[in-house]
Steps between C-alpha positions, in 0.01 A plus 500: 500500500186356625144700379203527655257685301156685669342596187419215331373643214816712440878374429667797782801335437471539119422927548817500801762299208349792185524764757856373609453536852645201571867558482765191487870546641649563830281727764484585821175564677369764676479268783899425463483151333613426142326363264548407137114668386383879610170629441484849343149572522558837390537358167164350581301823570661724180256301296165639707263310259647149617536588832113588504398209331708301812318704749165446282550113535635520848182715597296229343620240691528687872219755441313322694700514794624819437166701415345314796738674727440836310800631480576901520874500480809313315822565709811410333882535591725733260642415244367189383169447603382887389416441140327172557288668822416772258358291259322262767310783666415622177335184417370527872369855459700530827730749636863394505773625696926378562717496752819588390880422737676805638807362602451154623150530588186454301275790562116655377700903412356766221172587722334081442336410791285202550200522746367280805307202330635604196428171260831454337631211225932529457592445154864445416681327224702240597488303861846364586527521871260713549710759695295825327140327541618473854597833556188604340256307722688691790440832369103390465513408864622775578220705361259241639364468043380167472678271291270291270800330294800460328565484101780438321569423120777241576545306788819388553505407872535211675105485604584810742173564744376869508207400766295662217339376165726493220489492162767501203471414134748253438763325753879424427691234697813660386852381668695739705818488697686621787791732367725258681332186334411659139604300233515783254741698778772182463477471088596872576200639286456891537269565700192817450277648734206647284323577865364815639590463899871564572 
């Protein structure tokens, strides 16, 4: 595992390994790969004083960028990214709002709604393919809000493009596998799926 820290005055590795939100064994991804690491942020954001003290160094670092584009919403995708969009538009004094799937679609339900020009930031947890930021920044479009970034805590793409600024705390170059290629699949390790999509 390769590390690529953003906060250089804070060890986010260090608060993910107390936190144990980096889990070791056989996974498969959200996005259908396998891998031998998954990344429970949830485990992450039931300790709100650390995960404030991320944002808080995360802020200190981007504020600049962010404030500049003064920011009046944080958008995130259920289930993941809530908690941590909660806590960055608190830190924002911003509104915050999620989209949430209803069947295989991503959609903006309970009465949110996001307004023409709308300056919006989309915070979620952890950035593997991006498939959730993406559906996301379609359902901004779609309401014609103007997007103004993209956060994440962990970054564990393969420098994905969002056509927008973006901003995480901490990247992992993590290895991950086909199912018919994995490793782990052929030293016939059980397998667990901690995700939320089905």
């Amino acid at each position: 595992m390769e590390v690529i820290n953003q906060i250089s005055n804070i060890d986010v590795l260090k608060i993910l390994k107390e936190t144990e939100s980096i889990m070791e064994g056989h996974f498969r991804l959200s996005s259908g790969y396998h891998s031998k690491y998954y990344l429970q942020c949830a485990k992450l954001l039931q300790h709100p004083d650390k995960t404030a003290l991320l944002i808080e160094k995360a802020l200190e670092i981007f504020s600049k960028e962010i404030n500049k584009r003064k920011m009046q919403t944080v958008i995130s995708p259920a289930l993941g990214g809530i908690l941590f969009g909660y806590m960055l538009a608190y830190k924002l004094r911003t509104k915050m709002v999620f989209t949430e799937r209803k069947e295989k679609n991503m959609e903006l339900r309970r009465g949110f709604e996001l307004k023409p020009g709308e300056k919006v930031i989309i915070a979620e947890d952890v950035i593997t393919t991006g498939g959730s930021v993406f559906e996301v920044i379609d359902i901004c479009k779609k309401f014609e809000a103007d997007i103004k970034g993209i956060i994440s805590i962990v970054d564990r793409s393969e420098n994905i493009k969002f056509d927008y600024p973006y901003y995480y705390l901490i990247k992992l170059k993590i290895d991950k596998y086909l199912p018919e290629s994995c490793p782990l699949c052929k030293e016939n390790k059980n397998i667990e799926y901690p995700g939320s999509r089905k």
